[in-house]
Structure formats: structure tokens, C-alpha cells
N, C-alpha and C positions, 0 to 999 in steps of 0.2 A: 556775189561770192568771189573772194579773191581765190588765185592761184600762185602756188610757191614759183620764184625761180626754175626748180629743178621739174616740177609738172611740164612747166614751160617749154622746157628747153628738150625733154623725153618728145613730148608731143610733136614738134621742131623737129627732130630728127625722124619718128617716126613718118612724118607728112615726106620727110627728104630721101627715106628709105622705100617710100612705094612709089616716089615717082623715079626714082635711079637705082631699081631693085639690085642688077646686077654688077654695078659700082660697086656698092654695097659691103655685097655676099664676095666678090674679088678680094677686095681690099682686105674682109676681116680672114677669109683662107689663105693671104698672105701672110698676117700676123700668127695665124693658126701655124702656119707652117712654121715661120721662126720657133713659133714656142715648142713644137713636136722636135726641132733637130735639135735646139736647146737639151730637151728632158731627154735625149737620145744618148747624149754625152756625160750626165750625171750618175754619179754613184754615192755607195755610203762610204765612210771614210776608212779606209785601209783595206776596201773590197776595188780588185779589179775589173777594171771595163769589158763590158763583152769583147768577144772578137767580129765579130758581123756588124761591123757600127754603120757600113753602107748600107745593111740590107735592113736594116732597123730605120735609119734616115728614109730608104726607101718606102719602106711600110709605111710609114706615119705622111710622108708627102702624098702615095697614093690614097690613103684615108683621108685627106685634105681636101683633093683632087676631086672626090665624091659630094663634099659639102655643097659645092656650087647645082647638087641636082635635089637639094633639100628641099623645093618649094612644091617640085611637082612628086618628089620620091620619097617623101620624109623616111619612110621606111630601110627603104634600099642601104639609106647615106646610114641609118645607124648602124644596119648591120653590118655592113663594110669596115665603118670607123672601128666598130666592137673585135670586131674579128680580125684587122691590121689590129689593135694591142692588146688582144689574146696572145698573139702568136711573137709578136716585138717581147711582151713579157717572158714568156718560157723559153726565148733567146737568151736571156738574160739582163732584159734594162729595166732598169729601177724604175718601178711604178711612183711614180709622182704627178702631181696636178700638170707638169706643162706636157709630160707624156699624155696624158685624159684629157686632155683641152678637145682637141677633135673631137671624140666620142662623146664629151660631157656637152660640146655644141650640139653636137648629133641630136643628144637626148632632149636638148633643150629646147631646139624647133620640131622636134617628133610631138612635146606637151604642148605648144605650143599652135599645130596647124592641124591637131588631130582630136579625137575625142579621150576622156577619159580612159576607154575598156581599152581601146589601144594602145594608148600610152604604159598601162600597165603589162599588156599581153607582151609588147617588146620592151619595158624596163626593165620589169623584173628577171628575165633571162640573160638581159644583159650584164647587170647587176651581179649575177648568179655566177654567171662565166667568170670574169674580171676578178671577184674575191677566190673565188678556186684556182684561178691563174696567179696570186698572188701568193696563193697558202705554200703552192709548189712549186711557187719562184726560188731559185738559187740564189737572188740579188737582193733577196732579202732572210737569207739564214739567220742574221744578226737578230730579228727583232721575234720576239714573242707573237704567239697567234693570233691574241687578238689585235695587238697594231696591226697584223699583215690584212686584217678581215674591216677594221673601223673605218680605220682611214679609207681607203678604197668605198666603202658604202654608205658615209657619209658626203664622199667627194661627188660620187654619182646622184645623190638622193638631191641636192643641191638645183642640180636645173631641172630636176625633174618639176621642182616643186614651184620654181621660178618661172618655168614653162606654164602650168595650169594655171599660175594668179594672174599672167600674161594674157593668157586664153579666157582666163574668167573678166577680166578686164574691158577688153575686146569685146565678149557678150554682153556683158554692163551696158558699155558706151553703146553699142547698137540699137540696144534693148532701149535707151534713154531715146537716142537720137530715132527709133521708129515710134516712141509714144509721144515724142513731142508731134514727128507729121502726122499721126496721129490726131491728137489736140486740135491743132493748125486744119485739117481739114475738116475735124469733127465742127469748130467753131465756122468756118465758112457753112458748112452744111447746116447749121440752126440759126446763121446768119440770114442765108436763104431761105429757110423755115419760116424763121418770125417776120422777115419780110413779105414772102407769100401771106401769113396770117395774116398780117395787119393791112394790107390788101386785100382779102378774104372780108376781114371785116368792115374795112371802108365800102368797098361794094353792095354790102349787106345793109351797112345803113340808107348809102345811098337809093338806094333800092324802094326801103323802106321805105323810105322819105318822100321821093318823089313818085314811086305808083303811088303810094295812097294818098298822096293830098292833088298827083294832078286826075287820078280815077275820083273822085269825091268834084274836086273842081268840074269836071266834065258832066259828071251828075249833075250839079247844081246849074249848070248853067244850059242842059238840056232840059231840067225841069221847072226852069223858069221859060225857057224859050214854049212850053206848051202852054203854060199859064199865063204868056204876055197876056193877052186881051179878054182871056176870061177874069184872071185874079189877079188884077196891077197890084193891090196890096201884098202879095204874097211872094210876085216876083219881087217886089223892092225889096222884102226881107232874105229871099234869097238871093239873091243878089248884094245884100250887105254880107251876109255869109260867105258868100265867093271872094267876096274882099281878104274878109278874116280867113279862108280857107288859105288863098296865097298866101298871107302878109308869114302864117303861121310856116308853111311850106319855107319860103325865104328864111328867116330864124334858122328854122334846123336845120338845112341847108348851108346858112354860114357857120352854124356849129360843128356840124359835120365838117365839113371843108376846113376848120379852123385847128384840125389837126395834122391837116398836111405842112403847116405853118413850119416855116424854118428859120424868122428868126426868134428872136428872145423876148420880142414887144408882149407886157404882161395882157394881153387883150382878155376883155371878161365876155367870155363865153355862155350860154343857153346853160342849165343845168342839164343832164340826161333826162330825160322823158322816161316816168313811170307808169305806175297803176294810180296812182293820183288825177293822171290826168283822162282818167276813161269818163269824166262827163263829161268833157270838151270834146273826145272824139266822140260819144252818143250825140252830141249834138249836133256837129258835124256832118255825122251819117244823115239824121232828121230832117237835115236841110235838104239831103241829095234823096230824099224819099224814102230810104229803109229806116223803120221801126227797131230800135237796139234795146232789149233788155238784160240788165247785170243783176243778177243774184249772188248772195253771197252765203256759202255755208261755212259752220265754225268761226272760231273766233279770228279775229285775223292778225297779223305779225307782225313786228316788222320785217323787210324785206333788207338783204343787200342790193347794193347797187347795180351790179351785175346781173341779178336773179330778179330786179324790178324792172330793169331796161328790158331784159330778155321777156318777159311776159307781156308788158307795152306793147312792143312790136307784135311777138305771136296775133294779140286780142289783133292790132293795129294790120296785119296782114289780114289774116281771115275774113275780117269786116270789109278790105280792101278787093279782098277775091269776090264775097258775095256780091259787092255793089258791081265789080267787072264781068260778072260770069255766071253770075244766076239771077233769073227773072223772079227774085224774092221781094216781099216785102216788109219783110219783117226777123230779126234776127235775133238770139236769146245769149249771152254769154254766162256762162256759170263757174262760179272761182268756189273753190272747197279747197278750206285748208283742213289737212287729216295728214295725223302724225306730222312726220319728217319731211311733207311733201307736200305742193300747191298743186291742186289740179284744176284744170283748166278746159273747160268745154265750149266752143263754138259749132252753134247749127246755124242753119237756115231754114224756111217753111217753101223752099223751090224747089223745081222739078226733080228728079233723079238724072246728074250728069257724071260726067266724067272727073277724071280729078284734075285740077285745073293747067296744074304741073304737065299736062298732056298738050297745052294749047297753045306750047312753046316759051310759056315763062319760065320763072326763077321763086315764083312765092310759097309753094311748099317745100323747096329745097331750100330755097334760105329759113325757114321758120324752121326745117327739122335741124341743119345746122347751128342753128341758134342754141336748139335744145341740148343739141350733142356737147357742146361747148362749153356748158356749166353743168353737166353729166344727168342732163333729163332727156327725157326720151317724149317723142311725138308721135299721132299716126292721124291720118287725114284721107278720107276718102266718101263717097255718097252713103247715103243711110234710105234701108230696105224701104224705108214707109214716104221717101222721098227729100230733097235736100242734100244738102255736105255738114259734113260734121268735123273738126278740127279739134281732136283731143290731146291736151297733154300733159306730162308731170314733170314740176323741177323739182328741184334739191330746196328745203329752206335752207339756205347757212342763217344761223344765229346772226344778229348786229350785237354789236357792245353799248348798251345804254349810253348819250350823252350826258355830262355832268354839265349839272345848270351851272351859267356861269353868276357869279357874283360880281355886283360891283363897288 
């Protein structure tokens, strides 16, 4: 956005006016003054000069005199200046703009440093006074009533109005200049926001990733270390399983991590881990000894991406908790799509404990963060007839069918 010249060069003085406030205000009650002993001496043409022309100089100096206490007095300085040419007038001296210069300054920093109600509680009385003072001026016999009434109330109405666009001005630019720090610190604050989250979430994979493939790893290779010497064939297959248990750990692990990436290298990354992949992790589980069953009620969806990752994990924690934390053998997962929503249940056939979240981890708290996060809601805790139970429901969002491509 350009700005004119003369914005320019207002602003410029303005910025030069608050830091030399009373250079300023000097300087222009000297010119005030010239112009008040100036309009002291003017008459209409073949009308006589007052005879008090010192005590009229006088008045309109002392009404000057007062300007210099505008900043803190705005009031005071008007009614002073108003009432020095009250009284200058029904002396005798011709009401003119350089006699109203004082008062019409008066008025213009009173619209100016003050609010609307005031501006008028002392305008219009000033106003008031000054056209009556004019009506029954002697220095002005020559002219008709209503010159003696316009001109005066036109002369005064002038700063008045210059004053409040001044003042509205002033509010404008504030009002701007507080929405922009405003702005400015609202963006630092969701700056910091989406940083915490995406830390929130890095942690959450993390997490994910590695309790359950090194709790699974540590199954398998406790329940091969039982079966060394009774069932060598069975350690060696779990034991290949431990391999593929790491190898799979490693992968999503540098996937994970392949977002902290800072530079531009196009590197091809792990896809997200869905519900597709829940026979790898039953198989998974089988190796480290818990028994996984998946039923499916209704027909099933597609999922988004975000609402498939999030269910992955959930199935992919709770299976994680049972093989850490209950003496089960066996585990049921059940996916019900109904309506607008995927639900999701994890048991166990283990003891009645506590909720695992109690044992100083993070795996029901991340699974129910998970949920809150795509606006589903979780709950997790033991069940009367014995075991834990891990229920929960997302959102389906629609997908958008792919269109096949041709070639």
C-alpha cells in the first residue's frame, strides 16, 4: 500500500510533535498571538477602532497564554480563550477568524484529547456565547443577523469537526496497531501450539512403535528361551519371528523419524500402518504366545487415513498392554461398523487388574489422545467377570472413490 506525500510528511510531524511536545505548542501560541493582535486592530470599513485596543491585545495574549496548559487542561484553555473574546467582542473588536484563532485552537485540541459527550457539553456553549456576543456587538451594526450569527458558527464548528476526525484517526491507528500485536502474538501462540502437537504426536508414534514391537520382541524371546530344549522346532520359528518382529520395529521407526527430516532429499518413506495390517500384528502376537481374535460386524468402509492409522494403533496398543500386563492367553478384538461410526472393542480372558495407565505408563493415555484427536472418544478399564476391556468409537469420514486410471 503506498502513501501520499502529504500522509507522509502529517505522520513526520506528528512523530516530531510528541517527541518536542512543548517546542511545539510554544512556537504555534506565538503565531496564535501574532494573529489575535493582528484581528485586534481590524475593523469594517468606515467603522471606528475601539478605544481599549491595549486591553483587547491584552485579552487575546492572556487567552494564548492558556493554550500552553491544553494538554493536561483541555477544558480550562477553552473556557479562558472563550471568555477572553466574549468580552474583547462587546469591547468593541471585530469578530474575525484571526480574533477566534485562540478559541477555535482551544476547541480544536478540547475534540481532539477528549471524548465526544465532552466535546459537545463545552462546544456548544461556547458556540452559544460567541454568536450572542456577536448579535450585540456594536462592530458589527453594518451587517444583517444572520451574517453576525453564520459566520461565527461556521468559524467555530470547523475545529470542532477537525478535532473529532483527528481523534477518530488516532483511535483507527491504535485500534490497527493493537490488532496487528494482536495477530503477531496470536500466530507465535499456535506457532507454539502446532509445535507442542506435532511433538504430542511424534511421541505418540514413538511410543507406539516401540512398546509394542520391543513388548512382543521380549515375549518371543522369553518364550523361546522356555521351549529351547523341549521344542527346538518351535524356538527356531520364533526366533525367525523375532527377527521379523525387529526388522518390522526398525521400518517404522525410520518412518517415524523420517519426519523430523529437514532437508528436501525426496526419500520414500513406510506407508501409515492401518487396519489392513492387523494379520501381521495377530501373527505377531501368536508368536509371543497370546491367542488374537478379529471379528468383524457390518459391512466395512473405506477408512481415511487418519481414522485408519488411529485404529491400528488403538487394536496395536491394547494387544501391547495385554502381552505387558496381564497373565492372558488369549485376546478377542471386535470392529462393528454401525452408522457414522467404527467401534472397537479389545478384551482379554486375564485376571481382574487395574488399569494399566496406573503402572506408570503412557498407553491408555495415548490411545484415548489418539481418539480425542479425530473427535472419537475411548474408555478402558477391567471388566466384572475378569480381564481389561479397551472400548472405542471413531468418526467414519467418507473417502472419495479413486478413479482408475487408464492407460
Amino acid at each position: 500500500m503506498t502513501t501520499s506525500p502529504e500522509r507522509r510528511y502529517a505522520d513526520r510531524f506528528e512523530e516530531f510533535a510528541v517527541r518536542h511536545a512543548f517546542v511545539v505548542d510554544l512556537a504555534l501560541v506565538l503565531a496564535l498571538m501574532g494573529c489575535a493582535t493582528l484581528g485586534a486592530t481590524l475593523t469594517l470599513p468606515g467603522a471606528a477602532p475601539p478605544g481599549q485596543g491595549e486591553t483587547g491585545t491584552a485579552l487575546m495574549l492572556l487567552s494564548c497564554l492558556f493554550l500552553l496548559k491544553h494538554r493536561t487542561h483541555p477544558r480550562i484553555a477553552v473556557t479562558v480563550t472563550a471568555l477572553c473574546t466574549v468580552v474583547a467582542i462587546s469591547l468593541g473588536y471585530l469578530l474575525t477568524p484571526l480574533l477566534l484563532a485562540p478559541v477555535m485552537t482551544a476547541l480544536y485540541w478540547l475534540a481532539t484529547h477528549t471524548d465526544r459527550r465532552t466535546t459537545r457539553a463545552y462546544g456548544v456553549p461556547v458556540m452559544a456565547a460567541l454568536m450572542i456576543a456577536a448579535v450585540f456587538s456594536d462592530s458589527m451594526d453594518h451587517l444583517s443577523l444572520l451574517l453576525r450569527t453564520i459566520g461565527p458558527f461556521f468559524w467555530l464548528l470547523l475545529p470542532l469537526a477537525a478535532g473529532n476526525m483527528t481523534r477518530m484517526r488516532r483511535a483507527y491507528l491504535k485500534s490497527v496497531q493493537a490488532r496487528a500485536e494482536h495477530a503477531e502474538r496470536t500466530r507465535e501462540e499456535e506457532a507454539r501450539l502446532r509445535v507442542t502437537e506435532e511433538r504430542m504426536r511424534i511421541a505418540r508414534e514413538l511410543h507406539d512403535v516401540v512398546a509394542h514391537h520391543l513388548a512382543l520382541a521380549n515375549a518371543q524371546a522369553g518364550t523361546a528361551a522356555h521351549l529351547a530344549l523341549d521344542n527346538p522346532r518351535q524356538t527356531k520359528q520364533i526366533l525367525t519371528d523375532l527377527t521379523g518382529t525387529t526388522s518390522s520395529a526398525l521400518r517404522e521407526l525410520k518412518a517415524t523419524l523420517g519426519l523430523l527430516r529437514q532437508t528436501d532429499d525426496p526419500a520414500t518413506l513406510e506407508p501409515a500402518p492401518g487396519l489392513s495390517r492387523l494379520p501381521e500384528l495377530v501373527t505377531a502376537c501368536a508368536s509371543a504366545g497370546l491367542t488374537v481374535t478379529v471379528t468383524t460386524e457390518g459391512e466395512p468402509r473405506p477408512l481415511s487415513p487418519g481414522v485408519d492409522l488411529t485404529a491400528f494403533r488403538i487394536v496395536q496398543e491394547a494387544l501391547t498392554n495385554v502381552t505387558k500386563h496381564a497373565t492372558a492367553e488369549s485376546a478377542n478384538v471386535r470392529l462393528a461398523y454401525a452408522g457414522s461410526r467404527l467401534l472397537i472393542t479389545v478384551t482379554d480372558d486375564g485376571p481382574a487388574v487395574g488399569e494399566p495407565a496406573q503402572s506408570g505408563g503412557f498407553g491408555v493415555i495415548g490411545m484415548r489422545e489418539r481418539a480425542r484427536s479425530i473427535g472419537g472418544e475411548l474408555c478402558a478399564g477391567p471388566r466384572p467377570e475378569g480381564g481389561f476391556e479397551v472400548t472405542t468409537a471413531l468418526p467414519l469420514h467418507p473417502v472419495a472413490p479413486q478413479k482408475e486410471r487408464t492407460p
